[in-house]
Each structure stands twice: as C-alpha cells, then as structure tokens.
BAKOL-186685 format. One record per residue (C-alpha): x, y, z. Coordinates in steps of 0.02 Angstrom, whole numbers, padded with zeros to 5 digits, always signed. Each point is the difference from the previous one (the first is absolute). Layout:
<rs>
XYZ
...
</rs>
This chain:
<rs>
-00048+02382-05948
-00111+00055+00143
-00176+00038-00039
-00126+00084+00094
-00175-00109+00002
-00155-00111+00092
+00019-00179+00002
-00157-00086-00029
-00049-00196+00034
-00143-00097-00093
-00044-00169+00012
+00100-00043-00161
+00142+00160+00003
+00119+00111+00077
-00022+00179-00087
+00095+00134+00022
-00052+00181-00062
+00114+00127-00014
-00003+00184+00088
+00048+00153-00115
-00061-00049-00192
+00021+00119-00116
-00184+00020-00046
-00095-00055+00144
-00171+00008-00090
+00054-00159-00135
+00053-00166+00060
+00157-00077-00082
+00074-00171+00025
+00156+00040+00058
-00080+00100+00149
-00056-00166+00062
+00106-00139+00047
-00104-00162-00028
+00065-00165+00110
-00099-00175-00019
-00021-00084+00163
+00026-00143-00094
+00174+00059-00081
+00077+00036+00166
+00168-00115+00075
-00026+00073+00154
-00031+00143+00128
+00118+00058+00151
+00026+00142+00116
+00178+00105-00040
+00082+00145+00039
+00050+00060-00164
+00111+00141+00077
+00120-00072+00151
+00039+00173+00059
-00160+00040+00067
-00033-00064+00176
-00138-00145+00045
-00054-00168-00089
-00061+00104-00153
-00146+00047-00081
-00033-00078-00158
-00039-00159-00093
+00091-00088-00127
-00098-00093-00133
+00109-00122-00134
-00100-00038-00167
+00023-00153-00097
+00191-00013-00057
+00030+00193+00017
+00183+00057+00062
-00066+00148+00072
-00145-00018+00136
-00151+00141+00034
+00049+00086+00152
-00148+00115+00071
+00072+00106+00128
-00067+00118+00146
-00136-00114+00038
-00067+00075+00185
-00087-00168+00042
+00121-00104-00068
-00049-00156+00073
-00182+00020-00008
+00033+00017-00198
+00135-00158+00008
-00125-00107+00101
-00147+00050-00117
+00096-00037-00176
+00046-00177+00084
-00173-00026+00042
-00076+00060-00174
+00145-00129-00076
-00062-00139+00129
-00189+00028-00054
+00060-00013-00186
+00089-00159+00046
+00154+00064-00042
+00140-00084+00065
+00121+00166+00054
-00143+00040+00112
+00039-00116+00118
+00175+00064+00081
+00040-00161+00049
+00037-00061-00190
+00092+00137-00047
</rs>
C-alpha cells in the first residue's frame, strides 16, 4: 500500500509520519511508523517500480526477520538521505552501516 508521508532520522530511529490522518489535531500510533536503528538488517537504494526511467528514487529498509522490507519512495535527494542513514548506522556502530558488510 502506498502512503503519503515525511521520513524522519534520529540518532536511535527511522520514523515515518503519515500525510492525510483522519483527525489531524490527535496523534495516533498507527499514523507513525516507528523503526529502531538497532532492529534494522539493512538499508539499500531500489527502484520499487521498473517502469519508470532512471536508477530510482527510493530506499529500501529490511527489519529484523521481516518478509516484507520498508520501501520509502519519491525521495528527491535520494542519496543524500541513503548516505546519511548509513552514516547515522555507522555512528551507532551498527554493522549495516558500513556497505561493505552488507
């Protein structure tokens, strides 16, 4: 399902809040989609749609033993947000932050 939102990065998390809530004046917990830093496999650029033309613009993030990985899509600076979620995982010393383990 496609979801319209802002990803956010924290020192510890990936947060994602979604656009369009039914009542925008009270928070709910399912408007926010909470990811531990901590809990993640590992992080990688993808082009969730092959039709569309170019490298892609989004990021796929896996979570422990999930089957189905985060994708957040229409990301304009994709690889300014890549590089800086590798960098946050790096100065967590978590290992998918270095590429080269992955």
């Amino acid at each position: 399902m496609l979801r319209s939102g802002k990803l956010y990065l924290t020192p510890s998390f990936l947060v994602f809040e979604r656009l369009f809530r039914k009542y925008k004046q009270r928070l709910k917990q399912e408007d926010y989609v909470l990811i531990p830093l901590q809990d993640v496999t590992s992080v990688k650029k993808c082009k969730p749609f092959v039709f569309l033309p170019g490298k892609g613009m989004a990021i796929e993030v896996i979570v422990g033993e999930q089957q189905n990985p985060y994708v957040f899509g229409a990301l304009m600076s994709r690889e300014e947000v890549y590089q800086t979620i590798l960098q946050t995982g790096v100065a967590a010393g978590l290992r998918w932050g270095n590429v080269e383990t992955q």
